[in-house]
Backbone and ligand atoms as CSV (ligand in chain L), in Angstrom:
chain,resi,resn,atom,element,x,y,z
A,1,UNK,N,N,11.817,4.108,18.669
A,1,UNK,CA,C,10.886,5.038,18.014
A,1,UNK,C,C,11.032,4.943,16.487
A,2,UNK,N,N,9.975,4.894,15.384
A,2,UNK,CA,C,9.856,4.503,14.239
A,2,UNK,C,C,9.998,6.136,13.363
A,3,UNK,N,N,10.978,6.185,12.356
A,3,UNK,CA,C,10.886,7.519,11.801
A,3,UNK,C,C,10.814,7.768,10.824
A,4,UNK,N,N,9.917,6.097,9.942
A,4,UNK,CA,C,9.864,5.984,8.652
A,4,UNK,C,C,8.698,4.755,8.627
A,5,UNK,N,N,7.457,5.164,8.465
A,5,UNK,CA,C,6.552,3.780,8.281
A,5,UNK,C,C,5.916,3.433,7.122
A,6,UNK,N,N,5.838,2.789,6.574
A,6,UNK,CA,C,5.715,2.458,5.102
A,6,UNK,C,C,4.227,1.432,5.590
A,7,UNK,N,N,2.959,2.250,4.725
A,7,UNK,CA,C,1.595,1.630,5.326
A,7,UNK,C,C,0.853,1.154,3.773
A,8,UNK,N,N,1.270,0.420,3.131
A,8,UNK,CA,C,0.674,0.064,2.325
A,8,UNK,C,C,-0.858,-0.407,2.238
A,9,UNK,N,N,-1.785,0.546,0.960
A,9,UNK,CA,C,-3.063,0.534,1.437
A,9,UNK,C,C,-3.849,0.166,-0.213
A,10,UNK,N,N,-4.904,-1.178,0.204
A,10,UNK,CA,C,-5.325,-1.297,-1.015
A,10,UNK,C,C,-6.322,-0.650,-1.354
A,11,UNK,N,N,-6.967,0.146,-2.215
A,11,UNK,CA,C,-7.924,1.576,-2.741
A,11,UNK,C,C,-8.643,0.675,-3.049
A,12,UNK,N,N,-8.934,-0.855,-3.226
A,12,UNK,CA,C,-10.502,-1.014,-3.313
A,12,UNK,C,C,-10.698,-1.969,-1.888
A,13,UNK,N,N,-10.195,-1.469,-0.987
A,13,UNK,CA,C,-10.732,-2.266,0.337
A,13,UNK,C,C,-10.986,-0.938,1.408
A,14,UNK,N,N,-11.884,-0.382,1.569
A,14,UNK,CA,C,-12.264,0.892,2.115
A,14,UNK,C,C,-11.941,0.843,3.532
A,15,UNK,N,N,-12.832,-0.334,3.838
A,15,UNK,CA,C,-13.396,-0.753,5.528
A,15,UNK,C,C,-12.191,-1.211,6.300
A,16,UNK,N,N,-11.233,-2.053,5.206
A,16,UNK,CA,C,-10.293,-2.743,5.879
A,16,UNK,C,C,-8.572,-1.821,6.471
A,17,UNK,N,N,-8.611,-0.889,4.761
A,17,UNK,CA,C,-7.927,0.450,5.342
A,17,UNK,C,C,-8.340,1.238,6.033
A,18,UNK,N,N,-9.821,1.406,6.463
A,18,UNK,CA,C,-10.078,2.496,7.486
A,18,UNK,C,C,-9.508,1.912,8.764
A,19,UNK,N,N,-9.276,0.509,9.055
A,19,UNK,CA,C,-8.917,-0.105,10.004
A,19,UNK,C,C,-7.746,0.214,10.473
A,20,UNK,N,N,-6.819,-0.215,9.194
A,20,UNK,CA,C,-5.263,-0.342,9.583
A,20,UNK,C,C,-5.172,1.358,9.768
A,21,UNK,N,N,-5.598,2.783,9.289
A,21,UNK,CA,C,-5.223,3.995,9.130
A,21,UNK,C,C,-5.654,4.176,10.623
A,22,UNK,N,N,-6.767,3.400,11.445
A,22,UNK,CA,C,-7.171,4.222,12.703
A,22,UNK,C,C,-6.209,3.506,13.684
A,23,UNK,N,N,-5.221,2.787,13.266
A,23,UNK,CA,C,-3.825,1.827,14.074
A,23,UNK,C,C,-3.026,2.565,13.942
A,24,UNK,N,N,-2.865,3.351,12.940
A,24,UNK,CA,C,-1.427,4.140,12.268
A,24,UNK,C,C,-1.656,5.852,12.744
A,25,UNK,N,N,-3.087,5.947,12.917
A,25,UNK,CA,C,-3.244,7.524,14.001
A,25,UNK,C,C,-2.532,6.872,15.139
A,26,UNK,N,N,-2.809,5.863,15.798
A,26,UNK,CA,C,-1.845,6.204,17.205
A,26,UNK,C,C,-0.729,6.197,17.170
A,27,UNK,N,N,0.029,5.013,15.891
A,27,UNK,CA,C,1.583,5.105,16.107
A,27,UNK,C,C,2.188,6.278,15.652
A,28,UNK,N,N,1.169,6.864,14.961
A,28,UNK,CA,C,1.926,8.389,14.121
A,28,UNK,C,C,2.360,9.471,14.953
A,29,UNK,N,N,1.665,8.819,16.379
A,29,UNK,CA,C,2.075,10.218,17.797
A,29,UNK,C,C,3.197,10.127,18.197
A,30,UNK,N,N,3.716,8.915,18.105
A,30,UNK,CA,C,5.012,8.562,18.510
A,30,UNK,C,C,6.064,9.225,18.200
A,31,UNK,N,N,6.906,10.458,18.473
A,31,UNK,CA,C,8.199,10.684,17.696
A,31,UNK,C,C,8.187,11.253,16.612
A,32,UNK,N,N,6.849,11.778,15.388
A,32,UNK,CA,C,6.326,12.176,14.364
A,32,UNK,C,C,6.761,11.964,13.556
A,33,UNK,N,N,6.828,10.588,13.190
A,33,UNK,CA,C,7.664,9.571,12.007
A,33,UNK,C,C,6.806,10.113,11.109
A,34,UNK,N,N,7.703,9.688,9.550
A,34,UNK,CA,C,6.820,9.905,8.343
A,34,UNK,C,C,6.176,8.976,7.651
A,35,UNK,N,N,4.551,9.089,7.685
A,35,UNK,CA,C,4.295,7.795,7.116
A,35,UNK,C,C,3.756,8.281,5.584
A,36,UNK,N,N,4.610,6.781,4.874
A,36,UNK,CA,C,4.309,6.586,3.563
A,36,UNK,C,C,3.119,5.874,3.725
A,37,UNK,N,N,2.098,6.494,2.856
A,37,UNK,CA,C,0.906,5.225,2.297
A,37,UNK,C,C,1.297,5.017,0.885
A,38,UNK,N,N,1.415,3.918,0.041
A,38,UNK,CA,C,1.843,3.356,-0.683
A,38,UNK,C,C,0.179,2.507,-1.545
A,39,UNK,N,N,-0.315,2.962,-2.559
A,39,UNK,CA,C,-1.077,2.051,-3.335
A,39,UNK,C,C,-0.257,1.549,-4.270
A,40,UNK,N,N,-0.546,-0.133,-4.798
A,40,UNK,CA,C,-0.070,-0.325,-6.053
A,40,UNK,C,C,-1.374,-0.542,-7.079
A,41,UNK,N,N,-0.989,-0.778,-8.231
A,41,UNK,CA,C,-1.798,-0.953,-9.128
A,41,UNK,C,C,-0.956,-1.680,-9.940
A,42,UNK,N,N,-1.605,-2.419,-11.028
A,42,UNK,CA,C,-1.189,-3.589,-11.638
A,42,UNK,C,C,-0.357,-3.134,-13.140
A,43,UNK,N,N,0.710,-3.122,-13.404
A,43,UNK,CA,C,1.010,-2.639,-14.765
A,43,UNK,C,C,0.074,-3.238,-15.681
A,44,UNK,N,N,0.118,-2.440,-17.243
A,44,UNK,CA,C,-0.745,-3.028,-18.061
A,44,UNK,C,C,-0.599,-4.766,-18.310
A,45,UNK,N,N,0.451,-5.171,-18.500
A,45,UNK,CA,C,0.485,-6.967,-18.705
A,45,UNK,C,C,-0.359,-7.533,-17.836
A,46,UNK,N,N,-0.266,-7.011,-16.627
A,46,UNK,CA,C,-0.823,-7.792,-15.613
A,46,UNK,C,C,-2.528,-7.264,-15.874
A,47,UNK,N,N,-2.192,-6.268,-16.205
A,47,UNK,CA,C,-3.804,-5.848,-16.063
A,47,UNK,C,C,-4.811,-6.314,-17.351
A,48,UNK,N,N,-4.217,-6.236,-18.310
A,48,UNK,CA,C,-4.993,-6.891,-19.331
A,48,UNK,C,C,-4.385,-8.772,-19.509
A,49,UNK,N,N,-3.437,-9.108,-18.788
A,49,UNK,CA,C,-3.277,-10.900,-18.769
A,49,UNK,C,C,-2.925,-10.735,-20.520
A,50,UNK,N,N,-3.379,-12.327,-20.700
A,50,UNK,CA,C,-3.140,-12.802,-22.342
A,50,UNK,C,C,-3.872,-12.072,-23.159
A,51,UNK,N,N,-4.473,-10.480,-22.806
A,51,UNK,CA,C,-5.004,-9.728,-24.218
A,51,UNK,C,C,-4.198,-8.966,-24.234
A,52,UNK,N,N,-2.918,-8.748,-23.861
A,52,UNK,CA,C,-1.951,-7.674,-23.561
A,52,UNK,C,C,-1.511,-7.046,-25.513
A,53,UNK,N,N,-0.762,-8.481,-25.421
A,53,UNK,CA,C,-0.605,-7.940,-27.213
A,53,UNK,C,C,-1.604,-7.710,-28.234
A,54,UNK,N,N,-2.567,-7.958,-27.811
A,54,UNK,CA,C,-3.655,-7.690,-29.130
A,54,UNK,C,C,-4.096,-5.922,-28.377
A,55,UNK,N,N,-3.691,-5.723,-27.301
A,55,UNK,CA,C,-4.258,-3.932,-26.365
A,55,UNK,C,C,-3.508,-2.682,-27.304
A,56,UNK,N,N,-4.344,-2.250,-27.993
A,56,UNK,CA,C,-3.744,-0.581,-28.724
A,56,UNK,C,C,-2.297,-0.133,-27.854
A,57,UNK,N,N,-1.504,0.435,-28.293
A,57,UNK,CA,C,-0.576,0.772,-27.094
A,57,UNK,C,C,-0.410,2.053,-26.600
A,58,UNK,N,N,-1.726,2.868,-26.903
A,58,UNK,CA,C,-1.934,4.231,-26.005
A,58,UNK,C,C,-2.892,3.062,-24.711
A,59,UNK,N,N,-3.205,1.878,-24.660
A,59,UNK,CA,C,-4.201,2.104,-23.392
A,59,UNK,C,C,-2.963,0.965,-22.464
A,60,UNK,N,N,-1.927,0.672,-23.259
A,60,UNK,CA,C,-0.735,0.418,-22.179
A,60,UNK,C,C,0.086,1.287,-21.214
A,61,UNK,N,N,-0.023,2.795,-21.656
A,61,UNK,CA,C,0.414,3.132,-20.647
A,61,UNK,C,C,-0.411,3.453,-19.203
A,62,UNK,N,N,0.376,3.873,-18.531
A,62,UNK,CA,C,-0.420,3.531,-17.115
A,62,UNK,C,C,-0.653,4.702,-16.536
A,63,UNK,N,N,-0.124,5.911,-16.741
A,63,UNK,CA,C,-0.102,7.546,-15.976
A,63,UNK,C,C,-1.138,7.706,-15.619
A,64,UNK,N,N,-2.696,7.248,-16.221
A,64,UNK,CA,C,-3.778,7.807,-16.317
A,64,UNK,C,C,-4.076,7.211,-14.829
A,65,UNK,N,N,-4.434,5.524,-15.089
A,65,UNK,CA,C,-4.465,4.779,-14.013
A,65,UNK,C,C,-3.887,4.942,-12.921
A,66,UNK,N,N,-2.619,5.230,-12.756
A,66,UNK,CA,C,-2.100,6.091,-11.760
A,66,UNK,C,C,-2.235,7.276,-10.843
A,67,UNK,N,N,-3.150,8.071,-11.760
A,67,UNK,CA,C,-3.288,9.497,-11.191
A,67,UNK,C,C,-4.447,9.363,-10.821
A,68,UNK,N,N,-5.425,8.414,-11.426
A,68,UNK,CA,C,-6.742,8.011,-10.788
A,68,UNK,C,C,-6.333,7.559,-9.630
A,69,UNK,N,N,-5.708,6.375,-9.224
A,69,UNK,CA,C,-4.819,5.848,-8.158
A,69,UNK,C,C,-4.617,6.639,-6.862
A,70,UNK,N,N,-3.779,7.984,-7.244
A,70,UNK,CA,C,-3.332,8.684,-6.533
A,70,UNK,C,C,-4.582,9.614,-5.571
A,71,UNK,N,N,-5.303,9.900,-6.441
A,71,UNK,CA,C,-6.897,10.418,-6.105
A,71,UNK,C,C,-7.627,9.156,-5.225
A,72,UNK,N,N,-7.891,8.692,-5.335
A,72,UNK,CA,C,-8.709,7.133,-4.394
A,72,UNK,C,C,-7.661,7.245,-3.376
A,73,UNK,N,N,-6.454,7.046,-3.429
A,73,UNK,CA,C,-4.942,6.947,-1.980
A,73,UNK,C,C,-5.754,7.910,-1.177
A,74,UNK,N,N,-5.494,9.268,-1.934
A,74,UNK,CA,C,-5.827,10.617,-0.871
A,74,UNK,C,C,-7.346,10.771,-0.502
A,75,UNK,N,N,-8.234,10.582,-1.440
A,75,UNK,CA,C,-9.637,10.357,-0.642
A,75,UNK,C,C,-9.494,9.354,0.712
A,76,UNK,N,N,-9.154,8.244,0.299
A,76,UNK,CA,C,-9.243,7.091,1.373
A,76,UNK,C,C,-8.143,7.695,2.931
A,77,UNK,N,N,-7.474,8.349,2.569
A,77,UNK,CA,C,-6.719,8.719,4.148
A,77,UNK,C,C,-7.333,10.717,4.243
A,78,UNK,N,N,-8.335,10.796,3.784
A,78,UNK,CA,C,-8.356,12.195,3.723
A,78,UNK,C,C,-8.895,12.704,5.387
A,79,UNK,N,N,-9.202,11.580,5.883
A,79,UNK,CA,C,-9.992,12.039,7.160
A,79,UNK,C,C,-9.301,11.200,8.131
A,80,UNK,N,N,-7.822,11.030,8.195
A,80,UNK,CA,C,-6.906,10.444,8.877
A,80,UNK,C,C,-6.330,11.319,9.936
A,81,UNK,N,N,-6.224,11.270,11.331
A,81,UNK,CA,C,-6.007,12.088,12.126
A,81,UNK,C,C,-4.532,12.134,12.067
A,82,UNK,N,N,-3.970,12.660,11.237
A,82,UNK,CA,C,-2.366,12.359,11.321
A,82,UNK,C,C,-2.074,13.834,10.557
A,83,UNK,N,N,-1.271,14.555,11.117
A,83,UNK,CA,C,-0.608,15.926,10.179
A,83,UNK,C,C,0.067,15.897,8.768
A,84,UNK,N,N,-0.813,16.765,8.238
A,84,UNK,CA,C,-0.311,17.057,7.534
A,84,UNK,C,C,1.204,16.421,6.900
A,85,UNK,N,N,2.134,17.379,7.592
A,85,UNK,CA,C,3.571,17.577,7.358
A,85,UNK,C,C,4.002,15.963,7.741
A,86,UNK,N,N,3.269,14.977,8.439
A,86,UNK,CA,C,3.579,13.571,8.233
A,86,UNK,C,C,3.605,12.290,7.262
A,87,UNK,N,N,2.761,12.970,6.461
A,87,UNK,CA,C,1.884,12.161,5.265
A,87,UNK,C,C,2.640,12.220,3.746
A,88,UNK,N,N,3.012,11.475,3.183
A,88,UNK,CA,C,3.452,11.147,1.946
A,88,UNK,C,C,2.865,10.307,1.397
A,89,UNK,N,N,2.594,10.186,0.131
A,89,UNK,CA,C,1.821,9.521,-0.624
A,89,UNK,C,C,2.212,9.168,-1.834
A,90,UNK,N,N,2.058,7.507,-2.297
A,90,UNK,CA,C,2.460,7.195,-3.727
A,90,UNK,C,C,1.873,6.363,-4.164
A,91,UNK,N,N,1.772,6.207,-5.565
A,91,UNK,CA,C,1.402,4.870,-6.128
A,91,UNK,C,C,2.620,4.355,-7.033
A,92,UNK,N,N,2.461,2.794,-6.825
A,92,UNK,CA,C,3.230,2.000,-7.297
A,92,UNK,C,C,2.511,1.233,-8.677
A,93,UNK,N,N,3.390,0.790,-9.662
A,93,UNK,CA,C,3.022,0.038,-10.574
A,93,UNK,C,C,3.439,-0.906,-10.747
A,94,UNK,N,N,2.489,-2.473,-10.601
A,94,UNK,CA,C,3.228,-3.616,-10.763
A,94,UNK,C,C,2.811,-4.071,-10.385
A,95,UNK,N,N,3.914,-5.647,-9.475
A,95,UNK,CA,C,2.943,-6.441,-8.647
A,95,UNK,C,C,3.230,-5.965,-6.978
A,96,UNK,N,N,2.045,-6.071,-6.498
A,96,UNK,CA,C,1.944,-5.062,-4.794
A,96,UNK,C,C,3.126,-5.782,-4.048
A,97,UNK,N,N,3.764,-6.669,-4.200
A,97,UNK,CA,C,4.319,-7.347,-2.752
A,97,UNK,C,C,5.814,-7.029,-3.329
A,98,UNK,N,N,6.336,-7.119,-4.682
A,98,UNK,CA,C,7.664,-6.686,-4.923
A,98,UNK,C,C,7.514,-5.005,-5.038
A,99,UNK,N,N,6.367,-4.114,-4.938
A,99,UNK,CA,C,6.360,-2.773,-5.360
A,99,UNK,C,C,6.304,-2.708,-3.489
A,100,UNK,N,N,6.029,-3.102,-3.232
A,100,UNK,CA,C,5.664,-2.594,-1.688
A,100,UNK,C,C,7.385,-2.496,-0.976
A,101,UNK,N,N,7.776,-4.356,-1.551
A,101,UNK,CA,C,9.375,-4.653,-1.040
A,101,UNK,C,C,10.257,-3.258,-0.841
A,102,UNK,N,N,10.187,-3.245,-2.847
A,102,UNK,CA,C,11.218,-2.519,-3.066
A,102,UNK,C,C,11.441,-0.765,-2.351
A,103,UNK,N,N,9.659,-0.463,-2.386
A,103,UNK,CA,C,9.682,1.171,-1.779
A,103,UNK,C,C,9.732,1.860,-0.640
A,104,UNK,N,N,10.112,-0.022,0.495
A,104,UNK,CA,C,10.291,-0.067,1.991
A,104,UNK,C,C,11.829,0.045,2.010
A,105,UNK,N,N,12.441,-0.600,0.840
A,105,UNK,CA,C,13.801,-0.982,1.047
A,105,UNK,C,C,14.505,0.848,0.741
A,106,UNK,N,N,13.549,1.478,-0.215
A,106,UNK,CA,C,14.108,2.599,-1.314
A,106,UNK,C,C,14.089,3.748,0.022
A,107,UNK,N,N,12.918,3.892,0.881
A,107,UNK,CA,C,12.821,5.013,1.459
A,107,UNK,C,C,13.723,4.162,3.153
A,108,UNK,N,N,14.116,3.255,3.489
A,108,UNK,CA,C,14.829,2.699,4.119
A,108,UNK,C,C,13.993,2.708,5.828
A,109,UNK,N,N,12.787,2.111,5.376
A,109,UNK,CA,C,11.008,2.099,6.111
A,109,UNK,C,C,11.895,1.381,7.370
A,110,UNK,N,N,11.757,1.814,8.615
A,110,UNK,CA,C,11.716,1.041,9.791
A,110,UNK,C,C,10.773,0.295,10.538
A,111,UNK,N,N,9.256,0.336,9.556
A,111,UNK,CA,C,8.381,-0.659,9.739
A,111,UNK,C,C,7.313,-0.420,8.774
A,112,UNK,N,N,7.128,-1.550,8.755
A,112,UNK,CA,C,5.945,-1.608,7.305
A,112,UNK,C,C,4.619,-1.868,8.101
A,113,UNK,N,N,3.557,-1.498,7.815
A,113,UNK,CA,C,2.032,-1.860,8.862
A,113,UNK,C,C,1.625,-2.062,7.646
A,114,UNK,N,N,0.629,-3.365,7.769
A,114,UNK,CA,C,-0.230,-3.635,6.601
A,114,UNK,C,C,-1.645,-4.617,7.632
A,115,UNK,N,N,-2.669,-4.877,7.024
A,115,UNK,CA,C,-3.723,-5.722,7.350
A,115,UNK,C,C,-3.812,-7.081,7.203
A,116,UNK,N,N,-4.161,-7.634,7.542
A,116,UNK,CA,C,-3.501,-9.021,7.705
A,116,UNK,C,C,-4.156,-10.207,6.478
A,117,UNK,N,N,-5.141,-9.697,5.873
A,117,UNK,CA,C,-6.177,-10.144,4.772
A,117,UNK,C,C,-7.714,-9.223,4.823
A,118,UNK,N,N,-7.946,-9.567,3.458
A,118,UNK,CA,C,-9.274,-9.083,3.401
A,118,UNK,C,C,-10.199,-9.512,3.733
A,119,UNK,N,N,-11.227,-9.611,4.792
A,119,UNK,CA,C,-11.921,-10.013,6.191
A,119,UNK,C,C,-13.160,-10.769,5.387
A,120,UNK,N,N,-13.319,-10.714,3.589
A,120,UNK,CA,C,-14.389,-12.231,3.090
A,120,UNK,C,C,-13.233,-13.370,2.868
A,121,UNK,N,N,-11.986,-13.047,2.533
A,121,UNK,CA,C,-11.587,-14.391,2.435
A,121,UNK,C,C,-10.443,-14.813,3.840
A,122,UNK,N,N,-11.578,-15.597,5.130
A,122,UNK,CA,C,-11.265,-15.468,6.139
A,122,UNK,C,C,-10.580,-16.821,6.606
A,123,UNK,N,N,-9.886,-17.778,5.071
A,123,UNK,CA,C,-9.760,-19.180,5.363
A,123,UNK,C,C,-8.387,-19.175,5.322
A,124,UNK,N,N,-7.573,-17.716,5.155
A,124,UNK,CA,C,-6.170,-17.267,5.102
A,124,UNK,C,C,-5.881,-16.628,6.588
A,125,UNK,N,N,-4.710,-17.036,7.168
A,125,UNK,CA,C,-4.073,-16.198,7.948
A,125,UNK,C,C,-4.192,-14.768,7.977
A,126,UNK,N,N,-3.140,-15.030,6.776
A,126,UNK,CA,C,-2.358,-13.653,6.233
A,126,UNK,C,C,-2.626,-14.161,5.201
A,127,UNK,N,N,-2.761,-12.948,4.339
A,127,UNK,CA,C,-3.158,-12.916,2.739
A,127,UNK,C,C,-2.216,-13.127,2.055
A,128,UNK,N,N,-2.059,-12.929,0.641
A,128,UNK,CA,C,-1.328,-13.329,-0.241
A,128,UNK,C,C,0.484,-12.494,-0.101
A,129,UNK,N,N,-0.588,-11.132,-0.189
A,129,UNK,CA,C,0.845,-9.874,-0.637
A,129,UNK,C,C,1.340,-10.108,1.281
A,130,UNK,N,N,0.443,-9.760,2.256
A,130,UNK,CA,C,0.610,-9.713,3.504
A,130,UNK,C,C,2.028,-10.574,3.972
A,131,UNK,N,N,1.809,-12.164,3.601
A,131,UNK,CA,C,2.527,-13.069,3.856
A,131,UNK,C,C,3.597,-12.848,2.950
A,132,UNK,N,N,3.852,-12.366,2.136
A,132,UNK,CA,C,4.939,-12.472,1.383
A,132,UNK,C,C,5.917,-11.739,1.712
A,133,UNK,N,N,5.218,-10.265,2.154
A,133,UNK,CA,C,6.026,-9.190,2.945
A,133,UNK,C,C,6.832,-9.464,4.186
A,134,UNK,N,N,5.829,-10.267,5.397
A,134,UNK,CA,C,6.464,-10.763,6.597
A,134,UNK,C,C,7.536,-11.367,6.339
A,135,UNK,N,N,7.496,-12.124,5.422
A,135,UNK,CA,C,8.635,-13.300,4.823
A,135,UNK,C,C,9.893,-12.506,4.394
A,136,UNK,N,N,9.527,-11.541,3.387
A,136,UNK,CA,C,10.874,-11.445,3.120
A,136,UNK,C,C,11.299,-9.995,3.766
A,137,UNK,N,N,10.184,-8.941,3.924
A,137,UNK,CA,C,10.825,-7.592,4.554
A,137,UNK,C,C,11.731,-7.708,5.687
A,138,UNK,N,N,13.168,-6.807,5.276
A,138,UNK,CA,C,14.271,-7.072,5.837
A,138,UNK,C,C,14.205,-5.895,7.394
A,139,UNK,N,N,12.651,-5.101,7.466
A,139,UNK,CA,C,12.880,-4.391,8.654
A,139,UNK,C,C,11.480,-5.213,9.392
A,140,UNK,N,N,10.949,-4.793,10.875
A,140,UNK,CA,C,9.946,-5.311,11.238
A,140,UNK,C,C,8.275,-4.618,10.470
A,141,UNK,N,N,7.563,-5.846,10.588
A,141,UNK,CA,C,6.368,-6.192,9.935
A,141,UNK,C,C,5.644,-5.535,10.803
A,142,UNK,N,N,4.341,-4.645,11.028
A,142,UNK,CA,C,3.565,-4.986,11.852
A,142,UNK,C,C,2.221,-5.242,10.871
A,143,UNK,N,N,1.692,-6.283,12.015
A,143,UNK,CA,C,0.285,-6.972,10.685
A,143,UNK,C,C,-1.100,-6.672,11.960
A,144,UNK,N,N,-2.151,-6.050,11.482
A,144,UNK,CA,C,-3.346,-5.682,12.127
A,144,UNK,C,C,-3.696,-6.768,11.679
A,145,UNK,N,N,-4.860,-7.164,12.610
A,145,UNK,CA,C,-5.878,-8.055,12.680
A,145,UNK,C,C,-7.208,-7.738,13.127
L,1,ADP,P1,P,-5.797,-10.973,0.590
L,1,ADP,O1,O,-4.909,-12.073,0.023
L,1,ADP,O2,O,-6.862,-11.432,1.548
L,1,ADP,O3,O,-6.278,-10.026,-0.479
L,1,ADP,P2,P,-3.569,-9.275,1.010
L,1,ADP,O4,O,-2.377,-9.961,1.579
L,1,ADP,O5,O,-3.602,-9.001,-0.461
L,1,ADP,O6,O,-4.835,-10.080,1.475
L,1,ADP,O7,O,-3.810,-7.866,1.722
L,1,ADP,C1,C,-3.350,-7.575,3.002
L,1,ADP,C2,C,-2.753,-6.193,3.033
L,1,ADP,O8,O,-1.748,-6.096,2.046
L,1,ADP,C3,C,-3.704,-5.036,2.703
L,1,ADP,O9,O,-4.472,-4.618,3.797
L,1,ADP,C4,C,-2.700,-3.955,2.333
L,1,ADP,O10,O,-2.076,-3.424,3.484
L,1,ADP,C5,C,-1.704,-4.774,1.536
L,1,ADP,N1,N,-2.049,-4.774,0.090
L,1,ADP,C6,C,-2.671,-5.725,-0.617
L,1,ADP,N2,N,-2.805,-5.371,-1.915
L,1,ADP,C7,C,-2.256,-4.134,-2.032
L,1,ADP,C8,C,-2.073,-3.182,-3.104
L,1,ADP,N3,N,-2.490,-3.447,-4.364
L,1,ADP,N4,N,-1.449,-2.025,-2.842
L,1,ADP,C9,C,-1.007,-1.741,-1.593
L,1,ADP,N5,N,-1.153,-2.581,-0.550
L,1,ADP,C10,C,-1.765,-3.757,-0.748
């Protein structure tokens, strides 16, 4: 029985998280584990690339982007059949597959559920962050399809 699931969810893929969240209502009956949904978002370097140093450095920080973040997380699971008192919610800053690693390893996740790619680019298995996770997450993977 799982008593920690770590469901990492990307806020601009609607259709594909409504998917994996209507997988994670059934396992959530199980034993009434706590599931983390986890968004990341890109720190500023990553987000502005090679205009980083020429970027003012009020629009480097990230809180704003974040709390927008956090708003899109909770819209997108707002109509998730799962209680209340089960649901935790965060956003991460950085890159998704070491922010995802590290906040499976931090809350000590006994399974991570993620989607297996984003269903236009269908010439991948497993997607980028997806595959990287299977690879190295040190508890079990589960990957929707
Ligand atoms: P693709 O390479 O086709 O975009 P990904 O491997 O990035 O596929 O996405 C597969 C799954 O990885 C998503 O359904 C989601 O569970 C997770 N994921 C991807 N990007 C993020 C992100 N920025 N934040 C949280 N989870 C993510």
């Amino acid at each position: 029985m799982y008593k920690k699931i770590l469901v990492p969810i990307d806020i601009l893929e609607d259709e594909l998280s409504q998917e994996l969240i209507a997988h994670i209502e059934q396992i959530a009956k199980v034993g009434k584990p706590e599931i983390h949904f986890l968004t990341v978002i890109p720190n500023a370097e990553l987000f502005f690339g090679i205009e980083f140093a020429a970027i003012p450095e009020k629009f480097k920080d990230s809180s704003e982007r974040t709390r927008l973040a956090f708003v899109a997380l909770q819209e997108m699971i707002k109509d998730a059949k799962i209680p209340d008192e089960q649901i935790i919610c965060n956003v991460g800053v950085g890159n998704a597959k070491d922010e995802i690693l590290e906040y499976a390893r931090h809350i000590d996740a006994d399974l991570i559920a993620i989607a297996s790619h984003r269903p236009n680019v269908s010439s991948y298995l497993l997607g980028s962050t997806a595959s990287s996770i299977v690879r190295h997450a040190k508890m079990s993977v589960l990957v929707i399809r």
